[in-house]
C-alpha positions in Angstrom: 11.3 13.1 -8.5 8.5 14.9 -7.0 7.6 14.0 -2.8 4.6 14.4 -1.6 4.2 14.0 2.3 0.8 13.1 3.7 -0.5 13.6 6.9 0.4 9.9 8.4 4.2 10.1 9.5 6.6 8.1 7.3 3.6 7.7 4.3 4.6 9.5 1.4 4.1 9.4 -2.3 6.9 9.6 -4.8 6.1 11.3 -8.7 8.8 10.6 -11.3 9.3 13.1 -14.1 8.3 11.1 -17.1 10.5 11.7 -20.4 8.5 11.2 -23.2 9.1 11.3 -27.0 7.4 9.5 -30.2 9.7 6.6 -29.0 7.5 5.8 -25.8 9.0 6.9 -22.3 11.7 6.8 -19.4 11.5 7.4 -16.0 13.6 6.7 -13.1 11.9 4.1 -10.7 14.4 4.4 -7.7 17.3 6.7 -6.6 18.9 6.0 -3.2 20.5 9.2 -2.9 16.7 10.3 -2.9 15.5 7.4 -0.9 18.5 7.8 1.9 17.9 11.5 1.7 13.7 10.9 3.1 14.9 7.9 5.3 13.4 5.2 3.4 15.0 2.0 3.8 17.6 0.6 1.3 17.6 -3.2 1.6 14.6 -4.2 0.0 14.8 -8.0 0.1 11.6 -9.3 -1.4 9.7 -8.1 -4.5 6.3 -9.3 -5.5 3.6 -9.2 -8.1 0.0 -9.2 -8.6 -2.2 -9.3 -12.1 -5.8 -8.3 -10.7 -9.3 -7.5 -12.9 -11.2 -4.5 -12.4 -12.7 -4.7 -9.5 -10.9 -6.8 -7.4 -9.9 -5.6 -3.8 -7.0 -7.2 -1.9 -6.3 -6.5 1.7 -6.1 -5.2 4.2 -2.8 -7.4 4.7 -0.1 -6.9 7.1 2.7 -8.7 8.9 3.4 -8.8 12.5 7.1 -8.6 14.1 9.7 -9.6 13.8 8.7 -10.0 9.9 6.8 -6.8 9.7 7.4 -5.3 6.1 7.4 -1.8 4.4 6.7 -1.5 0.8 7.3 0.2 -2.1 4.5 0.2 -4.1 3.4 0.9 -7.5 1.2 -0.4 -10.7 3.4 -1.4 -14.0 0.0 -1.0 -16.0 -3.5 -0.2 -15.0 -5.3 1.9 -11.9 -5.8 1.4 -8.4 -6.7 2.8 -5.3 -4.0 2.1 -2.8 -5.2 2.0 0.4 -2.4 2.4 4.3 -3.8 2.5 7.4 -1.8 3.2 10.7 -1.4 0.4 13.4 1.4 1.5 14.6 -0.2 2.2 18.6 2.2 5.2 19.6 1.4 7.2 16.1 -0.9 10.0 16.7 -2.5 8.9 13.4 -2.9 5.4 14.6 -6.7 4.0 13.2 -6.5 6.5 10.1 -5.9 5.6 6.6 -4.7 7.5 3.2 -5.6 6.5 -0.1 -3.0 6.9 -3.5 -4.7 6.6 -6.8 -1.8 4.9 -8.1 -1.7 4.7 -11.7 0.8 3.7 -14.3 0.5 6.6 -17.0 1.9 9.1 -13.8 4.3 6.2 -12.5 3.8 7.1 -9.3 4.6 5.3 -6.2 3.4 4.7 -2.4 6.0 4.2 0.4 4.5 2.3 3.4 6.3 1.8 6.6 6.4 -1.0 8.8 2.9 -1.0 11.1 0.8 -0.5 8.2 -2.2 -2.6 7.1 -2.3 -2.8 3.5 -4.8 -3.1 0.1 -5.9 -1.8 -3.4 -8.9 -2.5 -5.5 -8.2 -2.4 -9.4 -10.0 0.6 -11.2 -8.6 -1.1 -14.3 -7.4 -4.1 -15.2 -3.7 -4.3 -13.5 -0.2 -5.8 -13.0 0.5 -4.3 -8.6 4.1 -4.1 -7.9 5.9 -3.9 -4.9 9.4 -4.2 -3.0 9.3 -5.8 0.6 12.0 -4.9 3.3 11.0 -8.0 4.8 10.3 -11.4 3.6 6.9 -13.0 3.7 6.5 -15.2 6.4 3.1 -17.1 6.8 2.5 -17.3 10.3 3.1 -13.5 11.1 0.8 -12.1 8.3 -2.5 -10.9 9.4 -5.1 -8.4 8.2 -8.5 -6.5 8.5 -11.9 -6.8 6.9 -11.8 -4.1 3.7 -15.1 -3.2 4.8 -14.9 -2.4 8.5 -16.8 -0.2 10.2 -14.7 1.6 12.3 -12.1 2.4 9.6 -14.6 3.4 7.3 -12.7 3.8 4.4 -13.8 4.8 1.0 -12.9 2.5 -1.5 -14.4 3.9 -4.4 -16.2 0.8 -5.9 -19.7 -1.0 -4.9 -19.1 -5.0 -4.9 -15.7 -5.8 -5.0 -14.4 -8.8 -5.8 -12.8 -9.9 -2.4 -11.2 -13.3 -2.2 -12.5 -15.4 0.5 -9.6 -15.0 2.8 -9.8 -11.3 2.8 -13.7 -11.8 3.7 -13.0 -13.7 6.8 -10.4 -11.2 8.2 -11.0 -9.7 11.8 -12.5 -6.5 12.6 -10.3 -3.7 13.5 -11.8 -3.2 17.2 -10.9 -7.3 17.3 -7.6 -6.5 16.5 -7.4 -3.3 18.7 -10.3 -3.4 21.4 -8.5 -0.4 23.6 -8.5 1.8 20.2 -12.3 2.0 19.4 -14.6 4.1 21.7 
C-alpha cells in the first residue's frame, strides 16, 4: 500500500495496489501491521454509510470531546472530493484544509484524525464509506458552513446540493473568533 503524507500532521492518504485480471479485482482495504506502523488507530468502533447523487455536498461535520472521532474514509463506488480541515488550536496548520479526490476505480482512502471538520460533494453518483474510532453521539456533533469565507475552500462544483442542516451551520470565525484576523 502506497502512503502519501500531506502537509496537515496526522492527514494522510492511503493507495492500495489493485490486482486485476478478466475476473474483476482484489485489493487489500486494511493491514494493521501498516496502520500500527503510521500510528493510526486500531479500534475502530463505528462504521457508517452514505448513497449521495452528483452533486450533493455534506459537511463540514465534526464531533466535539469526549466523542471526537477519526475516520477512515473511502468511496465503495463513485467520486468525490473529500474535504479535512484542521481545528485542532495547537496545530500549526490549524484553519487549513486538504482535499482527496477519492475515487473507487483507485480505492484509495483518507485518514482523518480527531480535530478535524469533515465533508465531500459527489462528482458521481456514490456509496461514502467510513470507519469511526468513536461513536456518534448527537449532542457533541457540530460543523461549519461548506461555503465559508474564511476557509475558502475549493469545492470543485457550482450549486451543491446542501441539506438544510449543513446550510445553517456556523461560520468558522463563530466557531473560532481568536483564529481569524
Amino acid at each position: 500500500m502506497q502512503v502519501r503524507q500531506t502537509a496537515i500532521e496526522g492527514l494522510i492518504e492511503l493507495i492500495p495496489r489493485i490486482f486485476e485480471d478478466e475476473r474483476g479485482h482484489f485489493f487489500e482495504s486494511y493491514n494493521k501491521p501498516l496502520f500500527v506502523s503510521l500510528g493510526l488507530p486500531m479500534d475502530f468502533v463505528q462504521d457508517n454509510q452514505s448513497f449521495s447523487i452528483k452533486g450533493v455536498l455534506r459537511g463540514l461535520h465534526m464531533q466535539h470531546e469526549p466523542f471526537a472521532q477519526g475516520k477512515l474514509v473511502r468511496v465503495l463506488t463513485g467520486q468525490v472530493l473529500d474535504i479535512a480541515v484542521d481545528l485542532r488550536p495547537d496545530s500549526p496548520t490549524f484553519g487549513q484544509y486538504e482535499s482527496f479526490l477519492l475515487d473507487a476505480r483507485l480505492a484509495n482512502m483518507a485518514y482523518i484524525p480527531e480535530g478535524f471538520a469533515h465533508g465531500f460533494v459527489a462528482l458521481e453518483d456514490s456509496i461514502f464509506s467510513y470507519k469511526c474510532t468513536n461513536v456518534y453521539n448527537k449532542a457533541s456533533e457540530s460543523g461549519i458552513r461548506w461555503n465559508d469565507p474564511d476557509l475558502n475552500i475549493n469545492w470543485g462544483v457550482t450549486d451543491p446540493i446542501v441539506s438544510e442542516k449543513d446550510q445553517e451551520l456556523k461560520f468558522f470565525r463563530d466557531l473560532y473568533p481568536q483564529a481569524v484576523v
